[in-house]
C-alpha positions in Angstrom: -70.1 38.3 -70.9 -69.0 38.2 -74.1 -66.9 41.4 -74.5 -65.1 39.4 -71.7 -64.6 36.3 -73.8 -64.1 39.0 -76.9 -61.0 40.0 -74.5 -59.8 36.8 -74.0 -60.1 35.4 -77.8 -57.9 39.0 -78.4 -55.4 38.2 -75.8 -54.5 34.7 -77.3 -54.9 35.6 -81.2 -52.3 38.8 -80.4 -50.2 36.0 -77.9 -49.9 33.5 -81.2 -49.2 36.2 -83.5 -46.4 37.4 -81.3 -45.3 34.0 -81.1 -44.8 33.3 -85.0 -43.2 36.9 -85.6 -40.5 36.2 -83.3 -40.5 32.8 -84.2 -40.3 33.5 -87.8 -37.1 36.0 -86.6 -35.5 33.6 -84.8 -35.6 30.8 -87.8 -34.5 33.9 -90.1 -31.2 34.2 -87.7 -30.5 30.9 -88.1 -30.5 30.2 -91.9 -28.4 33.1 -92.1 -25.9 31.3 -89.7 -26.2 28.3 -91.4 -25.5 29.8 -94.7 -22.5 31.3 -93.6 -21.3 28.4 -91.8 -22.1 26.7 -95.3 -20.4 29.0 -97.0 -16.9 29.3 -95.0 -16.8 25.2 -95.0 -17.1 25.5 -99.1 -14.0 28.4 -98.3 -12.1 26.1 -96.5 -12.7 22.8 -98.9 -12.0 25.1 -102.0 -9.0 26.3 -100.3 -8.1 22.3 -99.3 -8.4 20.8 -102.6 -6.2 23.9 -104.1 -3.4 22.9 -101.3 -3.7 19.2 -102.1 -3.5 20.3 -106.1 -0.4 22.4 -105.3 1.2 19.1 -103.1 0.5 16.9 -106.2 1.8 19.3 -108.9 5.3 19.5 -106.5 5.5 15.8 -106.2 5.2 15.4 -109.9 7.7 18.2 -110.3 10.2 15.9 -108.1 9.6 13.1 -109.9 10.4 14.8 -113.7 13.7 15.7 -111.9 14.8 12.6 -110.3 13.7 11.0 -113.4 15.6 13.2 -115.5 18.7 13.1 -112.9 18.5 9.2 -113.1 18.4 9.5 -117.1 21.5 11.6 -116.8 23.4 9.3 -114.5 22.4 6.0 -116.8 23.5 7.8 -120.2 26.9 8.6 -118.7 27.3 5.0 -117.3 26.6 3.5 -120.5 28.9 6.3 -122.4 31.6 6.3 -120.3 34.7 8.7 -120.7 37.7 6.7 -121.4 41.2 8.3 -120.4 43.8 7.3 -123.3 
């Protein structure tokens, strides 16, 4: 009788560790894909805040020249060229 429950005790100890191996795999596969879903969202932010830096630095670029066009136009205004 007891190299029958011997049998079963065996039976469930391999069953669990069975159970934790290719548990312990299957929680391995996923942090991997969770880090490299981690990892391309920090690619795509990085490559979102260089787009938006890029936006700003043309808008400011725009600016300098209309500001520097608007400069031009008031100096000539106020120095106009008189025909004699």
């Amino acid at each position: 009788m007891s190299s029958q429950l011997w049998g079963a005790v065996v039976v469930i100890v391999l069953g669990y560790v069975l159970g934790f191996y290719f548990q312990s795999r299957s929680i391995a596969h996923l942090d991997k894909r969770i880090d490299d879903l981690r990892a391309e969202f920090n690619h795509r932010i990085d490559d979102l805040r260089a787009e938006l830096n890029r936006r700003f630095d043309d808008l400011k670029d725009w600016i300098r020249s209309e500001v520097k066009r608007l400069e031009d136009r008031i100096e000539h205004v106020e120095h106009p060229i008189i025909k004699g």
